[in-house]
C-alpha positions as CSV (number, residue, x, y, z in Angstrom):
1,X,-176.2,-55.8,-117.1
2,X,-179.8,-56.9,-116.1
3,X,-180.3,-60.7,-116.8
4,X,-184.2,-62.5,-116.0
5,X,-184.7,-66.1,-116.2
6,X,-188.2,-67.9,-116.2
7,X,-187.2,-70.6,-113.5
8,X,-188.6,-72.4,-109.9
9,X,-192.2,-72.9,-112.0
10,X,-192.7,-76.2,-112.9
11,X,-189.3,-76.6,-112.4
12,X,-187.4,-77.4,-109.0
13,X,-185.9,-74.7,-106.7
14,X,-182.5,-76.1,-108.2
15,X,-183.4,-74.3,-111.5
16,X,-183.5,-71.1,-110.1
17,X,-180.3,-71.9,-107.5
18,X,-178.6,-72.1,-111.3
19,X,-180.3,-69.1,-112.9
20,X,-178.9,-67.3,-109.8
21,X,-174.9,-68.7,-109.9
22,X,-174.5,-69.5,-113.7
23,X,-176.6,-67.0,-115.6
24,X,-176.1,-64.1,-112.3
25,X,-180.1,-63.1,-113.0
26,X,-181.6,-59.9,-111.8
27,X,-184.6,-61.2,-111.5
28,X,-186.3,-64.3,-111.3
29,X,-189.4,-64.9,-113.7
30,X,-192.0,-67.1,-111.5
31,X,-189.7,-68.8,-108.5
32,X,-192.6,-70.2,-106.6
33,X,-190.7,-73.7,-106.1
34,X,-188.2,-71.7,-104.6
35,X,-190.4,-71.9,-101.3
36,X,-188.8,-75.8,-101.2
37,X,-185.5,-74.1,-100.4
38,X,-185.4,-72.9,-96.8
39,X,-181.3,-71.9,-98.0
40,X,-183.0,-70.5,-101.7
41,X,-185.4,-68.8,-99.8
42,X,-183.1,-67.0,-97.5
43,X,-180.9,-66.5,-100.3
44,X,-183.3,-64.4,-102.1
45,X,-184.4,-62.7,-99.3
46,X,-180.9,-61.5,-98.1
47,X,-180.6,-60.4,-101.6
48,X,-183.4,-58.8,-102.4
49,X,-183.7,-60.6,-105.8
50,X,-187.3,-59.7,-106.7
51,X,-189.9,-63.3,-108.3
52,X,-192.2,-62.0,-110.9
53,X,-195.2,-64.5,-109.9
54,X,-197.9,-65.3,-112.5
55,X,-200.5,-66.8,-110.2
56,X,-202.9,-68.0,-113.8
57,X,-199.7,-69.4,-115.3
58,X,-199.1,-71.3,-112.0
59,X,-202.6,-72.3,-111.7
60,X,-202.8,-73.5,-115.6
61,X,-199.8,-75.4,-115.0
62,X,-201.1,-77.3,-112.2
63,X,-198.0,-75.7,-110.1
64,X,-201.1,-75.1,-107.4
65,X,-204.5,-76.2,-107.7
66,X,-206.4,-73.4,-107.1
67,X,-205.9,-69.3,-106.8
68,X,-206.6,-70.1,-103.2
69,X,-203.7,-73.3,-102.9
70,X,-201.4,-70.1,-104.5
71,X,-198.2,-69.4,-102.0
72,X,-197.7,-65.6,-102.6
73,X,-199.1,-64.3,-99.7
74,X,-196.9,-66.4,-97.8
75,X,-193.9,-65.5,-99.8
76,X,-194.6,-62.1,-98.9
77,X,-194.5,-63.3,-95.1
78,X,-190.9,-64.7,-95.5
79,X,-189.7,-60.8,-97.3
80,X,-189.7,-62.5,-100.6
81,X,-189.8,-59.5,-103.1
82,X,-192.4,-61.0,-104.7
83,X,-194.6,-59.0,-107.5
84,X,-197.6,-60.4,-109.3
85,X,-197.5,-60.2,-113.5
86,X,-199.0,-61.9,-116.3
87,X,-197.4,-64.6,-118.3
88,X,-198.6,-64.7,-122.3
89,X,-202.2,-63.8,-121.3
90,X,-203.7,-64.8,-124.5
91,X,-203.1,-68.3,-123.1
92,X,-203.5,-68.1,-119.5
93,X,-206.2,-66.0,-119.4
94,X,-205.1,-63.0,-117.8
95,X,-203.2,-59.4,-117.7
96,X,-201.1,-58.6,-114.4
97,X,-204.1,-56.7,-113.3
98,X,-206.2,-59.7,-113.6
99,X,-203.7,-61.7,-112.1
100,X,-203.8,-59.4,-109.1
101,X,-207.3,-59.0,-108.3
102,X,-207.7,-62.9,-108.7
103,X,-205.0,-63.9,-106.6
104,X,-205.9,-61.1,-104.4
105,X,-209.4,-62.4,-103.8
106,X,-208.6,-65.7,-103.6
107,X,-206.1,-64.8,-100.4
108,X,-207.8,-62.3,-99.0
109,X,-204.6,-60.2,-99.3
110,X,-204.7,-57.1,-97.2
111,X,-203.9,-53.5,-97.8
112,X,-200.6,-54.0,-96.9
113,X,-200.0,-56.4,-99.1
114,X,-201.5,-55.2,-101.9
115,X,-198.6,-52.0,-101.3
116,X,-196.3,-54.6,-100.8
117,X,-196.7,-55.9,-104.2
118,X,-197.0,-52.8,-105.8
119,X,-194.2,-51.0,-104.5
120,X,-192.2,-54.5,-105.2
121,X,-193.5,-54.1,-108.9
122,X,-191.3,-50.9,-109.2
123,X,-188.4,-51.9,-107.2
124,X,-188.0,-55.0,-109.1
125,X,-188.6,-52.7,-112.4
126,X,-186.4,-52.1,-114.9
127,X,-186.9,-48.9,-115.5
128,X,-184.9,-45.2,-114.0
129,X,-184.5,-44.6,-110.8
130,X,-186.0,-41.0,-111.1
131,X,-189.4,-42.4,-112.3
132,X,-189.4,-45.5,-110.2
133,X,-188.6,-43.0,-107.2
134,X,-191.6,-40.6,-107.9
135,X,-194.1,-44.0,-108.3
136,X,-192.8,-45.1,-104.8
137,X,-193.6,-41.4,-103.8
138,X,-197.1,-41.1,-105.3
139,X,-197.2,-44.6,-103.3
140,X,-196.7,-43.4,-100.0
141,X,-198.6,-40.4,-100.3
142,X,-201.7,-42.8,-101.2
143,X,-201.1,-44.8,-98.1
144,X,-200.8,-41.6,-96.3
145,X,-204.4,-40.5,-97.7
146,X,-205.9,-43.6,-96.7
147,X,-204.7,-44.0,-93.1
């Protein structure tokens, strides 16, 4: 069964240390406190347990200051399989593409980040492995355009 739990927001890395052992999540919605945890950090690394970050919603919630205080980029530097998303855009002012360019900006996030995150948007998916396979294909066949 696929679990998610919103936890390591505004909330400690503890919260998501419990999502992970008592509720056995998937996938951890936001996580960004988790960065507190050298252990939780490892932990999520080693197991590949994909953080769906909503920079606006962190940003809104004073979590960080600024898009440019935001810690994605250097989650991506510890192998965090991070992915950027929206959280209730209405409020926070934002869709995950918005989210994305913003927090993209504001970091200066490279090229290969920016694949990074996107092919961590489909392996953290939900969804088949036959259509998340052919996304991760049309992927690297972009790249290989590009390069």
């Amino acid at each position: 069964m696929l679990t998610v739990a919103h936890a390591g927001e505004e909330g400690p890395p503890e919260y998501v240390w419990e999502a992970l052992d008592l509720l056995k999540v998937s996938r951890v919605d936001h996580g960004v406190r988790s960065l507190e945890d050298p252990k939780l950090v490892a932990r999520l690394r080693d197991g590949k347990i994909p953080l769906t970050v909503c920079p606006f919603s962190n940003v809104k919630l004073r979590v960080v200051d600024t898009l440019r205080d935001h810690p994605l980029a250097r989650m991506l530097e510890l192998g965090l399989h991070a992915t950027v998303n929206s959280d209730d855009p209405a409020y926070f002012g934002g869709y995950a593409g918005d989210n994305l360019a913003g927090v993209a900006e504001a970091l200066q996030l490279d090229d290969n980040a920016l694949l990074t995150l996107a092919r961590n948007s489909f392996t953290a998916s939900f969804i088949g492995a036959a259509t998340r396979d052919r996304y991760l294909d049309l992927l690297s066949s972009a790249r290989l355009a590009t390069t």
